[in-house]
Residue, then its C-alpha position, 0 to 999 in steps of 0.5 A: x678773115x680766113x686767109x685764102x690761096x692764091x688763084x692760078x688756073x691751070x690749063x686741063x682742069x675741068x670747070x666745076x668738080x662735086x665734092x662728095x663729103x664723107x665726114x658723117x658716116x665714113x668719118x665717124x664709124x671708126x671712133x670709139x666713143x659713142x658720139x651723141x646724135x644731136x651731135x651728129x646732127x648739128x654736123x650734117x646740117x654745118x656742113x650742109x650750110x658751108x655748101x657741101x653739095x653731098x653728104x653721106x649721113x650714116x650706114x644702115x650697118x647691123x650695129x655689132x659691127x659698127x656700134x657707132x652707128x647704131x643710130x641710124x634711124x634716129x639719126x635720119x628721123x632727126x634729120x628730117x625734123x631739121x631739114x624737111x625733105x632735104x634729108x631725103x635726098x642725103x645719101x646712106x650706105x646700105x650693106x645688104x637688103x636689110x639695110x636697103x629695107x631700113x633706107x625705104x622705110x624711111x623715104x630715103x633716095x640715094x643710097x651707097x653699097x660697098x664692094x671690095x677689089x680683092x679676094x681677101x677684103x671681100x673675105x675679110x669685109x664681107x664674109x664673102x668672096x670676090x665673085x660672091x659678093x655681087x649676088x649679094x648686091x644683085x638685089x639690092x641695087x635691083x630693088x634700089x632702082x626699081x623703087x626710083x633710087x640712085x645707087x652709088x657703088x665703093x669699090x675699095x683696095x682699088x690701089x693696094x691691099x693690106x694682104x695681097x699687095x699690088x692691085x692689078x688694074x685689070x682686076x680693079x676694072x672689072x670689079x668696077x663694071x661689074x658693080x656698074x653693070x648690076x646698075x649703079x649710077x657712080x663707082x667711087x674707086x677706093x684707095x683704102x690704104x692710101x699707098x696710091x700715086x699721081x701715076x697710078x691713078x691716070x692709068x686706072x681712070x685711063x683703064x676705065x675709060x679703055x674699059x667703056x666707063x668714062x671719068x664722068x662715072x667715077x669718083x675718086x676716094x683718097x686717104x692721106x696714109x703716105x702724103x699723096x691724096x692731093x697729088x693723087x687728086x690733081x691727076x684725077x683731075x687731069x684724067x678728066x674726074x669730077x667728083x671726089x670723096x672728102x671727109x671734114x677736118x680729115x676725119x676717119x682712119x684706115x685699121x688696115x694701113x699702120x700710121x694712116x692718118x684718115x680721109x682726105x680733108x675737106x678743107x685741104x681739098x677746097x684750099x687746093x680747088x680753090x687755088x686751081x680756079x676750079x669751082x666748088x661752091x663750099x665756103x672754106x671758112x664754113x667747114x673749118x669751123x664746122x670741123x673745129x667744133x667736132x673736133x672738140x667733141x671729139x677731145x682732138x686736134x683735126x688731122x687737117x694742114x689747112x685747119x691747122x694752119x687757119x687756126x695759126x694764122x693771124x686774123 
């Protein structure tokens, strides 16, 4: 029997949150080695199985820049296969209208583009700069919704910058309503490097919130690079936020930040939740041994505390 927290509710805490698993595509495209598309498959479809009310399959990316994901099609034609219609509504992140054309011609109803808080990553990232990069997902999001699908918008450098530093919040708002503006539905604000605080993060929601975009319109997207993200979380659940970015087993890594240790768990995020008393409808068990079996086909220990700390205790 998997050991679980001990149940203390705490007053403040909003009933139910989403958690929005990236583990699939954010997770996976940094890895080295190829991982095979049966292998793919299986994971999406555990992790759907463990309860995980959202997960982002993949990435229409050209394939030079994320070979990893060169799969793409193939990997949603299997989905399909497996799960039916279920796989339609399984989001993808789409960088330009390339990637929303291979997303439509598939039947696919959410999908994801990705924005940059800062002059230098837009560069970096995108080829472009701050203010460009939104003419570059103008017609996207357009024909996105036009065509009846939901479009979520990743702003990333939401709390630091490799380069430039400290984010102002100012700047970081405005990026955000811009995106939402051209029409996306959700803005999931990035901390990319993980250099974010508990502090920082009430400002920014609270920022928002001054700027006319309330909590229920953001997602918070966490890495774990100095030991905050769950610290980081619990203020987003005080400033009111349901819905945060989790990648299973903690997989995924930031090449921007040395020593980044990856996404925020999963299984980390469910064991805190879960001792919060705040519903989640994911069964912990479930997505540890969905992360332990990739794990092994990934030839490493998961980064996870609550996996490894499962994995230790007695039965």
């Amino acid at each position: 029997m998997t050991a679980l927290p001990m149940v203390e509710p705490e007053a403040g805490m909003p009933q139910r949150v989403t958690i929005y698993e990236v583990g699939p595509r954010d997770g996976l495209q940094n890895e080295k080695a190829i991982v095979p598309v049966e292998v793919k498959a299986a994971f999406v479809g555990r992790l759907l199985d463990a309860g995980l009310p959202v997960v982002e399959a993949t990435s229409f990316v050209h394939p030079r820049w994320v070979p990893q994901l060169a799969d793409a099609e193939e990997l949603m034609t299997g989905l399909t296969a497996q799960l039916g219609d279920a796989a339609a509504g399984l989001p993808v992140l789409v960088p330009n209208e390339r990637g929303l054309d291979r997303a439509l011609a598939l039947g696919l109803r959410h999908v994801a583009v990705f924005g940059s808080a800062t002059e230098t990553f837009a560069r970096k990232n995108l080829n472009r700069g701050l203010d460009e990069q939104y003419a570059m997902f103008e017609p996207v999001v357009a024909r996105a919704t036009d065509a009846g699908l939901t479009v979520r918008a990743y702003l990333s450098m939401c709390f630091g910058d490799p380069w430039e530093g400290a984010v102002p919040v100012a700047q970081v708002v405005e990026a955000g309503r811009r995106l939402l503006d051209l029409g996306a539905a959700q803005l999931s604000l990035g901390d990319t490097i993980g250099v974010g605080t508990a502090g920082h993060v009430g400002r920014l929601v609270a920022a928002f919130d001054d700027a006319g975009v309330g909590p229920e319109r953001l997602a918070l997207h966490f890495h774990d690079t100095y030991g905050q993200a769950l610290a980081n979380v619990h203020a987003g659940l005080r400033a009111g936020v349901t819905t945060f970015d989790a990648s299973a087993g903690g997989l995924g890594g930031c090449p921007y930040a040395k020593s980044a240790t990856g996404n925020l768990a999963t299984e980390d995020l469910v064991w805190m939740l879960t001792g919060l008393g705040v519903e989640h409808g994911v069964d912990l068990a479930a997505v540890v041994e969905a992360s332990t079996w990739m794990a092994g086909h990934l030839g490493r220990p998961s980064p996870s505390a609550v996996v490894r700390a499962l994995a230790q205790s007695p039965e």
